[in-house]
N, C-alpha and C positions, 0 to 999 in steps of 0.2 A: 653274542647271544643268538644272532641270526642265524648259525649255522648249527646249533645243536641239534636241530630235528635231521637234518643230514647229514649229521657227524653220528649221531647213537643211528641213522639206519644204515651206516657204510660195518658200524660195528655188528649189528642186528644182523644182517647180511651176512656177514662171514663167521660168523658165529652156525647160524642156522645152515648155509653150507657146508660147516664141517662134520656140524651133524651129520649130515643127511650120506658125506664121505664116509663116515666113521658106522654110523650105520650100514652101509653096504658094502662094507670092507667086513665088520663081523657076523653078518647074517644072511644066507638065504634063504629066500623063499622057495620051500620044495612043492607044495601042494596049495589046491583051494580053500585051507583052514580057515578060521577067523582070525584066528595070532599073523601067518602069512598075509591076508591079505591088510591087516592092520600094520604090519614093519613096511610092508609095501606104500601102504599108503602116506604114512610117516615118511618113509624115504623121501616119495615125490612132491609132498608139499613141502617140506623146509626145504628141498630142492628149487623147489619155485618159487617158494617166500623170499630165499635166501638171495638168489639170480637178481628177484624183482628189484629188495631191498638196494643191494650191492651197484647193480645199474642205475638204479634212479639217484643216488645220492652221490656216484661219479659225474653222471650225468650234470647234476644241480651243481655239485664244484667246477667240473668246464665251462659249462655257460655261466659260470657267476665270475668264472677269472676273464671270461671273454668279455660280461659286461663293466669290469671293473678297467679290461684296457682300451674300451671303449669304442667294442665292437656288441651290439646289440641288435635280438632278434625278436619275432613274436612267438609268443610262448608256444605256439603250432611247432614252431621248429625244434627243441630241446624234446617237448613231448611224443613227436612225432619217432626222433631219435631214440630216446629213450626206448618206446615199444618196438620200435624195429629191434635195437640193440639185444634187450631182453627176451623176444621170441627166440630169436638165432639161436644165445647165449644156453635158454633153456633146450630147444630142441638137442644142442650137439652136448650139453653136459648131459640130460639124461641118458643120450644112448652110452656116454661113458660109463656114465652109473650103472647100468646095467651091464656091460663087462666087468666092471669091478664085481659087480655082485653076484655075479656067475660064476665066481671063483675066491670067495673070500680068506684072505689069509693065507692064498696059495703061496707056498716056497718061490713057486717065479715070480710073483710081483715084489719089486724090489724096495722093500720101505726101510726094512733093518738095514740095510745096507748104504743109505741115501736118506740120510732122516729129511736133509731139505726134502726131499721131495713129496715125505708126507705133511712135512709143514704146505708146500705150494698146494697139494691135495686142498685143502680147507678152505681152499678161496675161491670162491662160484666163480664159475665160467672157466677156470682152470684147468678144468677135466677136459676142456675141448683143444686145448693146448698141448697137452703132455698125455705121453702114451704107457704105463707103469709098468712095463714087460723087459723080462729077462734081455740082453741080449742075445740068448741061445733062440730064443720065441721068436724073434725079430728074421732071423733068415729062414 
């Protein structure tokens, strides 16, 4: 019972990540509208909801398998982590986001082609791992 608040926000997390994928894979923003800057907006916070959720409830299962083998810390250290882990995680998947979304549905990004790969899309922090471009784009 002790772990569902970190279990529904590892789900929460990846969930609101893939929104925020899935969003910016089908829309962009061309102008200063109110609808643009509303998808905009949408985008970046389940973006950062999504990061926050996703690290802090990895985070909470490492240090709980750490206290369970009988390495224990003060809670400074897990949270300390935690927010290092999550600025990073956010700064380098936004600027992904923002290539994805600069070219949405483009023929070179390859998802039809590698459904994994749209699956691994949806998982925060993900986008700072994998780069979704043609190999023609790549040289």
């Amino acid at each position: 019972m002790e772990f569902v608040y970190a279990l529904s926000g590892l789900f929460a997390g990846l969930f609101l990540g893939a929104v925020a994928v899935v969003t910016a894979l089908t829309y962009t923003p061309y102008g200063a509208s109110l609808f643009d800057t509303a998808i905009t907006a949408l985008t970046g916070v389940t973006l950062q909801l999504g990061n926050l959720l996703f690290i802090s409830a990895l985070t909470a299962f490492a240090f709980e398998g750490l206290a369970m083998s009988g390495i224990r810390y003060p809670v400074v250290v897990p949270a300390a982590f935690a927010y290092v882990l999550t600025h990073v995680t956010v700064y380098y998947s936004c600027i992904r986001i923002t290539d994805l979304q600069s070219e949405p549905l483009d023929p070179d990004i390859i998802i039809k082609h590698n459904p994994f790969r749209a699956l691994v899309l949806g998982v925060p922090g993900s986008l700072l791992l994998i780069r979704v471009r043609s190999p023609a784009r790549r040289n």
